[in-house]
Backbone atoms as SQL, in Angstrom:
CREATE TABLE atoms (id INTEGER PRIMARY KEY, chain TEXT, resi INTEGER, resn TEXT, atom TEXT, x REAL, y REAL, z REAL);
INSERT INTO atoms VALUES
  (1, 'A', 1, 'UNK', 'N', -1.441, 9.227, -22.101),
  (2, 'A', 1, 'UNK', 'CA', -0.657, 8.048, -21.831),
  (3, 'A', 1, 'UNK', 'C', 0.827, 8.331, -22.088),
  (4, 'A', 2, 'UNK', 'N', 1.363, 9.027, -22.984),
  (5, 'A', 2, 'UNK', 'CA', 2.790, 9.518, -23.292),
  (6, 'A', 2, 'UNK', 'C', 3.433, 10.230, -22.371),
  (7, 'A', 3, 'UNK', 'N', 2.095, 11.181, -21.424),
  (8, 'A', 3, 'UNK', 'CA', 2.643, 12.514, -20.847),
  (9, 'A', 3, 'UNK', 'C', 3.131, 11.026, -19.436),
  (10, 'A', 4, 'UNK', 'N', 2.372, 10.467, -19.180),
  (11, 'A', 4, 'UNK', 'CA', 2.565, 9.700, -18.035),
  (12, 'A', 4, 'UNK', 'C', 3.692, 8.833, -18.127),
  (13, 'A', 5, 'UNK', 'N', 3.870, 8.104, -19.200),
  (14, 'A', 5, 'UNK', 'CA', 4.904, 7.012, -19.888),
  (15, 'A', 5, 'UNK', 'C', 6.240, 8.391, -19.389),
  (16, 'A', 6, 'UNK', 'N', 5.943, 9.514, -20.293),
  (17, 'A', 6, 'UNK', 'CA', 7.034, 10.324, -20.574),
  (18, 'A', 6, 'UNK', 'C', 7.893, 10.650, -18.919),
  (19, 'A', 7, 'UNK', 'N', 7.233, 10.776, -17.862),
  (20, 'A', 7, 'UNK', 'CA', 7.072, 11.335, -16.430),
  (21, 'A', 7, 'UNK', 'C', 7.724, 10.108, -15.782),
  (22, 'A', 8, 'UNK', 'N', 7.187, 8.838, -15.603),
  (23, 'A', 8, 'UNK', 'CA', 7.572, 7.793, -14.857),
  (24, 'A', 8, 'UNK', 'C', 9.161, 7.469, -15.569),
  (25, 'A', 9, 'UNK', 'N', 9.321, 7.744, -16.856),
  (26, 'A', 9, 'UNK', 'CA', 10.787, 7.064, -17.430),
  (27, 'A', 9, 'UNK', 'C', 11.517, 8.192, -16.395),
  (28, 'A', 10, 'UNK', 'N', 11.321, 9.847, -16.586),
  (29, 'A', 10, 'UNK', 'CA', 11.714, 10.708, -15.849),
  (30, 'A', 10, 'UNK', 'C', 12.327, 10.095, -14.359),
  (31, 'A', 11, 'UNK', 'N', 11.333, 9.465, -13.712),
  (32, 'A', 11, 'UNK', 'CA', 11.713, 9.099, -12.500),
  (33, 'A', 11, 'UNK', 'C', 12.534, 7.851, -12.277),
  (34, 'A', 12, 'UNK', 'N', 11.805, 7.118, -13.350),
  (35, 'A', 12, 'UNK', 'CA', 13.067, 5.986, -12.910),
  (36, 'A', 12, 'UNK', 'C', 14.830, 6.356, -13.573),
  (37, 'A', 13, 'UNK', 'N', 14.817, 7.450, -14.262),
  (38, 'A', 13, 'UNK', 'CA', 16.481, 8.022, -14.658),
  (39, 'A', 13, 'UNK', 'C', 16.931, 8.393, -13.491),
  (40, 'A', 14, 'UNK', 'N', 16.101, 9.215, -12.702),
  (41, 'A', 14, 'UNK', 'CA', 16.032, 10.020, -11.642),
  (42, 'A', 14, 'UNK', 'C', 16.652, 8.599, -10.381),
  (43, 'A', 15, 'UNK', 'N', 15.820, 7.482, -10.031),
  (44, 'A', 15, 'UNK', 'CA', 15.893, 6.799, -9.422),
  (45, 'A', 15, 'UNK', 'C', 17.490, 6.276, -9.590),
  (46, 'A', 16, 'UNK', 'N', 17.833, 5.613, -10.879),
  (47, 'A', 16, 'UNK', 'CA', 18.714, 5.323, -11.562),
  (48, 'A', 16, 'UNK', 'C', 19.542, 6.161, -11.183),
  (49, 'A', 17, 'UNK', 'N', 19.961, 7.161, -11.469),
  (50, 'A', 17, 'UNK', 'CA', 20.816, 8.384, -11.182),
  (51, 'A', 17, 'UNK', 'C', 21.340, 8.120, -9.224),
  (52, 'A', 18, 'UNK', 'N', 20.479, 8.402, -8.746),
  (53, 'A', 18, 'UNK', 'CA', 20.710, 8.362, -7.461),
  (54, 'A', 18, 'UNK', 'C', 20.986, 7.048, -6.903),
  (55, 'A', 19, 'UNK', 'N', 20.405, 6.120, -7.322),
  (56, 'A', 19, 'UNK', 'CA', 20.630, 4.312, -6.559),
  (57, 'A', 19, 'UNK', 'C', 22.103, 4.135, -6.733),
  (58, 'A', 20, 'UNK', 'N', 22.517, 4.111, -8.329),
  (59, 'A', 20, 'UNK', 'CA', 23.198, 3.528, -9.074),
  (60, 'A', 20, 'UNK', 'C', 24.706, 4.424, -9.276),
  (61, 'A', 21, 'UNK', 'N', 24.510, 6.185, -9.661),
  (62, 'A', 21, 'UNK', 'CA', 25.570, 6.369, -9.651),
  (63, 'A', 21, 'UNK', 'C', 25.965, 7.215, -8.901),
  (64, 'A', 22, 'UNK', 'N', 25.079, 7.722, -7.364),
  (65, 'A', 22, 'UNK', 'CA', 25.277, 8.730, -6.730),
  (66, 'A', 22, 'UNK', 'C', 25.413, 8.045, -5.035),
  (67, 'A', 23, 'UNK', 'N', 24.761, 6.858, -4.608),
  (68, 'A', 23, 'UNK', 'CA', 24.974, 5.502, -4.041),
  (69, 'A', 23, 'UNK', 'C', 24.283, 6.085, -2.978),
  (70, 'A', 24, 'UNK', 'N', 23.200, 7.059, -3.039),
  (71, 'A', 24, 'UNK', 'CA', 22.313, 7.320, -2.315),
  (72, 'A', 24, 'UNK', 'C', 21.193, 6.623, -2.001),
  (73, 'A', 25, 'UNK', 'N', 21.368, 5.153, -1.327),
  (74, 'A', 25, 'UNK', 'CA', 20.689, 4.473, -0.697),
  (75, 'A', 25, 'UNK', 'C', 19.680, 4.457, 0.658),
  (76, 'A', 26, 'UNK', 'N', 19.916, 5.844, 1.329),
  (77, 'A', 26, 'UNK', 'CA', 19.620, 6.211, 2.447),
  (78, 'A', 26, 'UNK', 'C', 18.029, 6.698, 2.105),
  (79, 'A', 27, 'UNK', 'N', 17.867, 7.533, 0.832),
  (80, 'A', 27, 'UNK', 'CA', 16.490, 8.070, 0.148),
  (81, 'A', 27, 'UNK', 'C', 15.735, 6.460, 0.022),
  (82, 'A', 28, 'UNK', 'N', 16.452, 5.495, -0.868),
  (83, 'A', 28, 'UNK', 'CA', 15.241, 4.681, -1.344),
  (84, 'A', 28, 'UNK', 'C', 15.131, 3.179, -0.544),
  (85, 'A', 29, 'UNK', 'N', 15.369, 3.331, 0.676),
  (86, 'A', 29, 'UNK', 'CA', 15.742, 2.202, 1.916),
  (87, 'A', 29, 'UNK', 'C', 14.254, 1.966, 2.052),
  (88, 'A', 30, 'UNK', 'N', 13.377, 2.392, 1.907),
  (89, 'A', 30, 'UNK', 'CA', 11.606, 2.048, 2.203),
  (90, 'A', 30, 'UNK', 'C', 11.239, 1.542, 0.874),
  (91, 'A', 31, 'UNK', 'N', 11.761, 2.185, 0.027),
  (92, 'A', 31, 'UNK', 'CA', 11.606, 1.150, -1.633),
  (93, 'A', 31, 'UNK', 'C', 11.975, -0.333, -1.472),
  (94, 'A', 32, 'UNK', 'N', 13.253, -0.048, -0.632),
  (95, 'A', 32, 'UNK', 'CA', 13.918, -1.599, -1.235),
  (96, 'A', 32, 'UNK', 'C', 13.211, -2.795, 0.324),
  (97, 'A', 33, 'UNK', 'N', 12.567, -2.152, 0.894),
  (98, 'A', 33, 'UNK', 'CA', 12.222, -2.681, 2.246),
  (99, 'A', 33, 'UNK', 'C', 11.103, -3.185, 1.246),
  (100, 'A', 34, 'UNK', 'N', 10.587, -2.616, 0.659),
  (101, 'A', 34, 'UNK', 'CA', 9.034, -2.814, 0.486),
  (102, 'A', 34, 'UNK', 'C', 8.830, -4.114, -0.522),
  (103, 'A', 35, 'UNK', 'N', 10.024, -3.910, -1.224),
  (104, 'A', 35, 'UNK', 'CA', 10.806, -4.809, -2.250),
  (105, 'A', 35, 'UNK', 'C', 11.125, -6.147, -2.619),
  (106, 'A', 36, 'UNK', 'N', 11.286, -6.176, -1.234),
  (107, 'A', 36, 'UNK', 'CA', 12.093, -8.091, -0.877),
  (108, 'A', 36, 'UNK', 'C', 10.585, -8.518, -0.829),
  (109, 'A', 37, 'UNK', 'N', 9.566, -9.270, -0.486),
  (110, 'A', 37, 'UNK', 'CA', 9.169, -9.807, -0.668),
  (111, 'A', 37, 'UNK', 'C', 7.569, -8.906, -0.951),
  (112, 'A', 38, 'UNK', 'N', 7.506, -8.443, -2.680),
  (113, 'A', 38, 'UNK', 'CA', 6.659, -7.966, -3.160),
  (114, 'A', 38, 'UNK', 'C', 5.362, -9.011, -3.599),
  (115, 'A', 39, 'UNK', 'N', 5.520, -10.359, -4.380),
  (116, 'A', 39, 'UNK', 'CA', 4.533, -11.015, -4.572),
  (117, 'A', 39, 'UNK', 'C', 3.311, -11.368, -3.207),
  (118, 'A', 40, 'UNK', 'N', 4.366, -11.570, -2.043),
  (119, 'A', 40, 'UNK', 'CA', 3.719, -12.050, -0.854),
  (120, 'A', 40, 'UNK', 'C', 2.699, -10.421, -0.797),
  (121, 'A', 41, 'UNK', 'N', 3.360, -10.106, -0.381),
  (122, 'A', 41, 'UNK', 'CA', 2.826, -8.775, 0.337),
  (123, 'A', 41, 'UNK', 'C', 1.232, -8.298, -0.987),
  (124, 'A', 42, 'UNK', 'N', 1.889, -8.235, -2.099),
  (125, 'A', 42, 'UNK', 'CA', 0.921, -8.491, -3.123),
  (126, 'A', 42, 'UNK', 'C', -0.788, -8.815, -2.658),
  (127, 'A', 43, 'UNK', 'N', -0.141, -10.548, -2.553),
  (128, 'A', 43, 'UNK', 'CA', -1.327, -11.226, -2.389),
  (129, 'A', 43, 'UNK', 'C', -1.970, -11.396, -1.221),
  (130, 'A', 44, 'UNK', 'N', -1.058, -10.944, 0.093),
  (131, 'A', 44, 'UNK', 'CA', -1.892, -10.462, 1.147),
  (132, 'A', 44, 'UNK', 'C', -2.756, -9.394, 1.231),
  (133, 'A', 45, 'UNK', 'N', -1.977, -8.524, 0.410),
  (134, 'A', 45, 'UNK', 'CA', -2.965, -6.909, 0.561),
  (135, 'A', 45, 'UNK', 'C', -4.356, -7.377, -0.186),
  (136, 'A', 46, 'UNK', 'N', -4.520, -8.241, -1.271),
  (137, 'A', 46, 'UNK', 'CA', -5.688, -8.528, -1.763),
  (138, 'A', 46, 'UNK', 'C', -6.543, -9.543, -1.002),
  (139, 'A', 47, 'UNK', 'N', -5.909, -10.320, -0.369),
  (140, 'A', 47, 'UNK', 'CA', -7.045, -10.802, 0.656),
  (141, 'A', 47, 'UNK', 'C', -7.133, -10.030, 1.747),
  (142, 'A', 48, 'UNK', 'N', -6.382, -9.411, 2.382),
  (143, 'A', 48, 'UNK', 'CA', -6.539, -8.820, 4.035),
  (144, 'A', 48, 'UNK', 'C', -8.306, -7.659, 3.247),
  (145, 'A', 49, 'UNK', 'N', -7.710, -6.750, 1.681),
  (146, 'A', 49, 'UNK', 'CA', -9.220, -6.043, 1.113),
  (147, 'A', 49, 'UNK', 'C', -10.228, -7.070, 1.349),
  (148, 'A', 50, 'UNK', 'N', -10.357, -8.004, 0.495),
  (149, 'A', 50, 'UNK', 'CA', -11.069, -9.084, 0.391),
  (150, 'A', 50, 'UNK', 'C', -11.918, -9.524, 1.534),
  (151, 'A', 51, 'UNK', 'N', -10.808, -9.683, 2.367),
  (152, 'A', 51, 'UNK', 'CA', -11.684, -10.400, 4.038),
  (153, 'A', 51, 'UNK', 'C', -12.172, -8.978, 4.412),
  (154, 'A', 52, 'UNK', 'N', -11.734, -7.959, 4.544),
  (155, 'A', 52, 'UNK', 'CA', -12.436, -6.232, 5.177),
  (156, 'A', 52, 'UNK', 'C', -13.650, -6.121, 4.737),
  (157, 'A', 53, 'UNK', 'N', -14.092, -6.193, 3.133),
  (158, 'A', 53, 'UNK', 'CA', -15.209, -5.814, 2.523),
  (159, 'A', 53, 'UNK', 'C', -16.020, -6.760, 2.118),
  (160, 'A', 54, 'UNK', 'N', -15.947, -7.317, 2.171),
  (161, 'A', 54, 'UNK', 'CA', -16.259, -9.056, 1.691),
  (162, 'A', 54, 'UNK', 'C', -17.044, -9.965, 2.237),
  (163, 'A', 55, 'UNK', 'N', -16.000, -10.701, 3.347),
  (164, 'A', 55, 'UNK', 'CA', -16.465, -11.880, 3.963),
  (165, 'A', 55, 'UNK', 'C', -16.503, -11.326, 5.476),
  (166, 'A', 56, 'UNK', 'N', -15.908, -10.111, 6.259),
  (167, 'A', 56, 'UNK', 'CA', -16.279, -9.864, 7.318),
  (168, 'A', 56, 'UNK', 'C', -17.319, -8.376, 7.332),
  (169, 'A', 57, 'UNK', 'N', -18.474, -9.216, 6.532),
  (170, 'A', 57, 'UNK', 'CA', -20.107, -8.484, 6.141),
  (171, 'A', 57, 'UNK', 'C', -21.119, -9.188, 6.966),
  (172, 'A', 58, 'UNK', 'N', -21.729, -8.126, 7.328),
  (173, 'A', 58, 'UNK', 'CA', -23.092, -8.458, 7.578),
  (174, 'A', 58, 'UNK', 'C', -24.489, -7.825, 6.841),
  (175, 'A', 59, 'UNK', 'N', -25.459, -7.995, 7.095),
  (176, 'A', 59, 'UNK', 'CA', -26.409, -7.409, 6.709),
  (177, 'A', 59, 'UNK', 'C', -27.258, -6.590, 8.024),
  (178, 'A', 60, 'UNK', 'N', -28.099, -5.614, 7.819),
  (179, 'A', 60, 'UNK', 'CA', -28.866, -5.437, 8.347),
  (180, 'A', 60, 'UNK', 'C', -30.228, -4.178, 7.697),
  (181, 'A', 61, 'UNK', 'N', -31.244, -3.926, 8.411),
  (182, 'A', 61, 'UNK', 'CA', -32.370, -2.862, 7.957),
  (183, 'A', 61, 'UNK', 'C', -31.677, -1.884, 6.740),
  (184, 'A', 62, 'UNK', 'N', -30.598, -1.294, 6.995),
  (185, 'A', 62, 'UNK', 'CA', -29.884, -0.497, 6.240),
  (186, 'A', 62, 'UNK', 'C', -29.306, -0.858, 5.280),
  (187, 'A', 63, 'UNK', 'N', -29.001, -2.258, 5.345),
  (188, 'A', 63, 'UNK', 'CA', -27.907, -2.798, 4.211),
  (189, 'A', 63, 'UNK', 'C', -27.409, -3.533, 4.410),
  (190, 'A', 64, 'UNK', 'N', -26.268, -3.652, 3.337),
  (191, 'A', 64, 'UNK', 'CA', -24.921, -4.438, 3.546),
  (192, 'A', 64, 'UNK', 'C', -23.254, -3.655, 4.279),
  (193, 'A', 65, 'UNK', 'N', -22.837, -3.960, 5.482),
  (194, 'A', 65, 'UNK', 'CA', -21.587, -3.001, 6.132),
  (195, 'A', 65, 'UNK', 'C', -21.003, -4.283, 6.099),
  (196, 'A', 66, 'UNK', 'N', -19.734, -3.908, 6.232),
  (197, 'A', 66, 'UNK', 'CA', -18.451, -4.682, 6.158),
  (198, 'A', 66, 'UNK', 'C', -17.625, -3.820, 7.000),
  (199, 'A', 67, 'UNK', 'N', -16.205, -4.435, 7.799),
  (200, 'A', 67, 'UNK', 'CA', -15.270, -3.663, 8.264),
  (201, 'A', 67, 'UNK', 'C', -14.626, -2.701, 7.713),
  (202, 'A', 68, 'UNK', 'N', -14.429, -2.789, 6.178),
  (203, 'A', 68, 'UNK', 'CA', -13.738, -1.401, 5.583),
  (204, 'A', 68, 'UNK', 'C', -14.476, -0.275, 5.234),
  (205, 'A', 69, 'UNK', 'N', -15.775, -0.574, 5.158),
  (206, 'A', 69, 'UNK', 'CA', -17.116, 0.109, 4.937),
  (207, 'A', 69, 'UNK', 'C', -17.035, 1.531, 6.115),
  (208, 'A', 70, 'UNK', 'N', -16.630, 0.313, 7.511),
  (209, 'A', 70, 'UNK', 'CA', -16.921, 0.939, 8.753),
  (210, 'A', 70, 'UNK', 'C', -16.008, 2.187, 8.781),
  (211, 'A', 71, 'UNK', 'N', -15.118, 1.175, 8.857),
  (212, 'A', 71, 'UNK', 'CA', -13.450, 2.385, 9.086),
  (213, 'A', 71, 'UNK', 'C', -13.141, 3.458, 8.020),
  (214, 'A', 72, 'UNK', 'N', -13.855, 3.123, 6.626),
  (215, 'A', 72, 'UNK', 'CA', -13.984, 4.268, 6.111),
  (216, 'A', 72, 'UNK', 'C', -15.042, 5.510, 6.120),
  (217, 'A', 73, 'UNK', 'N', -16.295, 4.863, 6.532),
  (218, 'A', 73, 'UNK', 'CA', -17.307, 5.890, 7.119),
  (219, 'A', 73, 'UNK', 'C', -16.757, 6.608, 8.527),
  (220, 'A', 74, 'UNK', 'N', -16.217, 6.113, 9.137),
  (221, 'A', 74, 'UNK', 'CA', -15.115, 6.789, 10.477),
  (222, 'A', 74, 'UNK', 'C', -14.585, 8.041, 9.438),
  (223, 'A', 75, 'UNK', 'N', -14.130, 7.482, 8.802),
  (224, 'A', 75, 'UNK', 'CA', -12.584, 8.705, 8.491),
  (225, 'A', 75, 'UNK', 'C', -13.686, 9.622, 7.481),
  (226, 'A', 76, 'UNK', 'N', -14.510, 9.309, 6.475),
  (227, 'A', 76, 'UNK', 'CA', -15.422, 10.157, 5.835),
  (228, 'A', 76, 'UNK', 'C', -16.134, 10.916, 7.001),
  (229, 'A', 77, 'UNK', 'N', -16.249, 10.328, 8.401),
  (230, 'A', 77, 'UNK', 'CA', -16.916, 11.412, 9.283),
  (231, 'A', 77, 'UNK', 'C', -16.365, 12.739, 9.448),
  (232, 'A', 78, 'UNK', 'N', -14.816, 12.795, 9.748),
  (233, 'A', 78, 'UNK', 'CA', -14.162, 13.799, 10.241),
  (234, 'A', 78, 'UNK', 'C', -12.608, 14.414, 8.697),
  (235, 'A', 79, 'UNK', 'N', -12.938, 13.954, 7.663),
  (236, 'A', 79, 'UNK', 'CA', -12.607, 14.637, 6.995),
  (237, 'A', 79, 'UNK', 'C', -13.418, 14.762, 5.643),
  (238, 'A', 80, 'UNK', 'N', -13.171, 15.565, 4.734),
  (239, 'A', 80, 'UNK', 'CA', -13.716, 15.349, 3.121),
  (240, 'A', 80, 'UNK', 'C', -13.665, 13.742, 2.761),
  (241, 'A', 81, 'UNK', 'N', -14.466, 13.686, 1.467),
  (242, 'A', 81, 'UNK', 'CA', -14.799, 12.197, 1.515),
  (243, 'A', 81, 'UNK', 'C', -13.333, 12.162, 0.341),
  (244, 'A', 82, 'UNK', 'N', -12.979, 13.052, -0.707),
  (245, 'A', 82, 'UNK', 'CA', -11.483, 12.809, -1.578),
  (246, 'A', 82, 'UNK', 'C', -10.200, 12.164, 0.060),
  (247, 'A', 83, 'UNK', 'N', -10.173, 13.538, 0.763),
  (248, 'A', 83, 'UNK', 'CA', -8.964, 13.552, 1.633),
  (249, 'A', 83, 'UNK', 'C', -9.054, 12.032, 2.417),
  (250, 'A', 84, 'UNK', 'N', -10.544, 11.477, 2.783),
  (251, 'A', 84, 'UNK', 'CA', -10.534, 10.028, 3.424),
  (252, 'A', 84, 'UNK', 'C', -10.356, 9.151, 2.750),
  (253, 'A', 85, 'UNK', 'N', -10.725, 9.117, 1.432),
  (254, 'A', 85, 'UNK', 'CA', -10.675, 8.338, 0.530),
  (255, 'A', 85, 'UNK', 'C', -8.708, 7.902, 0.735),
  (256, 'A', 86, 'UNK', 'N', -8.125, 8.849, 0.343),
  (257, 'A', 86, 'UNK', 'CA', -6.690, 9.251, 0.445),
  (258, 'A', 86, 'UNK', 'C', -6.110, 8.541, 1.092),
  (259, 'A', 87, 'UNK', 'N', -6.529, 9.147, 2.577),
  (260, 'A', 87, 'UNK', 'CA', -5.975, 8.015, 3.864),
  (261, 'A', 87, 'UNK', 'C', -6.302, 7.271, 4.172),
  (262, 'A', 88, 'UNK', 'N', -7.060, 6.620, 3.791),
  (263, 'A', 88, 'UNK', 'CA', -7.692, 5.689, 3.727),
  (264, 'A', 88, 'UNK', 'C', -6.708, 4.470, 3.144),
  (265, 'A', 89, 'UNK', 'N', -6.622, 4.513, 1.542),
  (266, 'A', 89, 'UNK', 'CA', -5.149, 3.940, 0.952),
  (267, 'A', 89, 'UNK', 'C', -4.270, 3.986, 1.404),
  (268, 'A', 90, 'UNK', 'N', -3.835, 5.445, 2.116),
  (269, 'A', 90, 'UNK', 'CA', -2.193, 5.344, 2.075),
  (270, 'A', 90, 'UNK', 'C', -1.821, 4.425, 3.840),
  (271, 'A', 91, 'UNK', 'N', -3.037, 4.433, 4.898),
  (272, 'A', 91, 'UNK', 'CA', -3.187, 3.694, 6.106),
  (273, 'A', 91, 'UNK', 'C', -2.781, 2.203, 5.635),
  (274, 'A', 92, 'UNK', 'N', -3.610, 1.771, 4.197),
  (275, 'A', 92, 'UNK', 'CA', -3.263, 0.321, 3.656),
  (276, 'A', 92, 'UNK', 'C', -2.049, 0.300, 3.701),
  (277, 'A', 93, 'UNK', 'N', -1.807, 1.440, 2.696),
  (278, 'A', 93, 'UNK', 'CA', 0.022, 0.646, 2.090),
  (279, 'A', 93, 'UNK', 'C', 0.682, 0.779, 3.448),
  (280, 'A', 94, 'UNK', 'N', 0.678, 1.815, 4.215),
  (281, 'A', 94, 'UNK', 'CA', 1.317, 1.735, 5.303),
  (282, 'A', 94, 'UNK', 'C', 1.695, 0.538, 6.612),
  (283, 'A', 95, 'UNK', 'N', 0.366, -0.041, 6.426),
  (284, 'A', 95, 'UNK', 'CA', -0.318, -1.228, 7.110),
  (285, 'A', 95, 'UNK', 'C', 1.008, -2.041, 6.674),
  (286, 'A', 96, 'UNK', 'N', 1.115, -2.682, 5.456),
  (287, 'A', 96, 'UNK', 'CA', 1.326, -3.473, 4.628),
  (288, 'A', 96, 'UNK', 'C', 3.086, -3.384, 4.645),
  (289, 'A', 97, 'UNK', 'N', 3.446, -1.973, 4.336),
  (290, 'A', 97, 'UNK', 'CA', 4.606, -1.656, 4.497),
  (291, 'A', 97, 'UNK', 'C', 5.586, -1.857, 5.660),
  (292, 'A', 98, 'UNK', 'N', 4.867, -1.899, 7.281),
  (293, 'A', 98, 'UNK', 'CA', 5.219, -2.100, 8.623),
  (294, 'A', 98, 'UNK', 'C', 5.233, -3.428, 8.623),
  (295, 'A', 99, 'UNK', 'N', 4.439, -4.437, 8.022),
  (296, 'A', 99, 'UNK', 'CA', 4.897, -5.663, 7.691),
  (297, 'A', 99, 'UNK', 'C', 6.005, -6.197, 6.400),
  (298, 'A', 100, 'UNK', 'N', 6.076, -5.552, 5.827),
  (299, 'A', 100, 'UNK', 'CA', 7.468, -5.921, 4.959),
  (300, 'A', 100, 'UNK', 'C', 8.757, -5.796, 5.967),
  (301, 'A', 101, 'UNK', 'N', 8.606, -4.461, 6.923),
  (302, 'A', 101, 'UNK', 'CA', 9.477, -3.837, 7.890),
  (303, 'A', 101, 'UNK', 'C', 10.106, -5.489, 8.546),
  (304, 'A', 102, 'UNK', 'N', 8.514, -5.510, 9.047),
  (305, 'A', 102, 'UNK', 'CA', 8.811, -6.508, 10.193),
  (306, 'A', 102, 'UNK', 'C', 9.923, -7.959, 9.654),
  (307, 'A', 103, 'UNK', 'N', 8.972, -8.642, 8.544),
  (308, 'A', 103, 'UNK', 'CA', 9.600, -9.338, 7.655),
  (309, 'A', 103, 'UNK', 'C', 11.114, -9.190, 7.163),
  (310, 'A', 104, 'UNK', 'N', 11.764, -8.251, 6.792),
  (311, 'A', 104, 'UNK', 'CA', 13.188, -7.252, 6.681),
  (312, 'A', 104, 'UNK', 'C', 13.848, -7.698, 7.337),
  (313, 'A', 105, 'UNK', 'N', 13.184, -7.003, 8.901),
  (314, 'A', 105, 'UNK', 'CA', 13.883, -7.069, 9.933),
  (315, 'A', 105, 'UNK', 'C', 14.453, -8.503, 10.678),
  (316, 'A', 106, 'UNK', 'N', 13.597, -9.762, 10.072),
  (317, 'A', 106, 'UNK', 'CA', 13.725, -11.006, 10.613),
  (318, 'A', 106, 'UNK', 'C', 14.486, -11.880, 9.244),
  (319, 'A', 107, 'UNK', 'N', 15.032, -11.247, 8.749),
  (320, 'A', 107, 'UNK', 'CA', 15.652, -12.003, 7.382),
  (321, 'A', 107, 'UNK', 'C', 14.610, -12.968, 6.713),
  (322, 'A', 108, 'UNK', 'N', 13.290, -12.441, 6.822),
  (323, 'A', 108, 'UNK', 'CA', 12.523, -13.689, 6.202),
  (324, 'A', 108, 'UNK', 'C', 12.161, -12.902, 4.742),
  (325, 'A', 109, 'UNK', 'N', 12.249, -13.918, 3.618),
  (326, 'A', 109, 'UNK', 'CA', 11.764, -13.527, 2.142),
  (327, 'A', 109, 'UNK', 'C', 11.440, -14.522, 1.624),
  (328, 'A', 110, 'UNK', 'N', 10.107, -13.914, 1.698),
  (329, 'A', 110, 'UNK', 'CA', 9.412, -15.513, 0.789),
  (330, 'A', 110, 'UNK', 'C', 8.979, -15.178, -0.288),
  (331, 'A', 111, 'UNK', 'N', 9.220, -16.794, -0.913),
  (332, 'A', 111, 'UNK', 'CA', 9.410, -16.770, -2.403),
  (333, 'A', 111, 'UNK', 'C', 8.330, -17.446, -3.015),
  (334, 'A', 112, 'UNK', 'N', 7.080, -17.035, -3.735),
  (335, 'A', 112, 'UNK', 'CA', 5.898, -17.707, -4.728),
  (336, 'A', 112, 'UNK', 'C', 6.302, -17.998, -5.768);
């Protein structure tokens, strides 16, 4: 827990260093995109999971499948199940991130 504590302070000096006194804003422009409206985006990413695995389920002979079930047995088809696992997440944040974009881009920031 220290080595990690110790690593992340690392980065945010690091961050600090560059935002603040080097005015290299051009590096952390997807940070601060992602930024403006974090609670929203938050609580969408937990329902958009929610409705994937959840409530857009069915049953059948085999089981229980859901849509994220699906799309991740897709990507476990054609790579390792760590490396799908992987992209799997980073497709989310990405997902999620192209909508902050969008949001950005329309001056909208909403506030919970």
């Amino acid at each position: 827990m220290a080595l990690s504590s110790g690593i992340l302070l690392w980065l945010l000096a690091a961050l600090v260093y560059l935002v603040d006194i080097r005015k290299a804003t051009t590096l952390t422009e997807p940070l601060r995109i992602y930024g403006t409206n974090p609670l929203f985006i938050y609580m969408l990413s937990w329902m958009f999971s929610v409705a994937t695995s959840r409530w857009l389920s069915w049953n059948t002979a085999e089981g229980t499948h859901s849509v994220a079930g699906l799309f991740y047995s897709a990507l476990s088809g054609v790579l390792p199940l760590k490396a799908a696992s992987l992209l799997f997440a980073l497709l989310h944040v990405v997902l999620f991130w192209a909508l902050s974009l969008w949001l950005y881009r329309r001056q909208i920031f909403i506030k919970l």
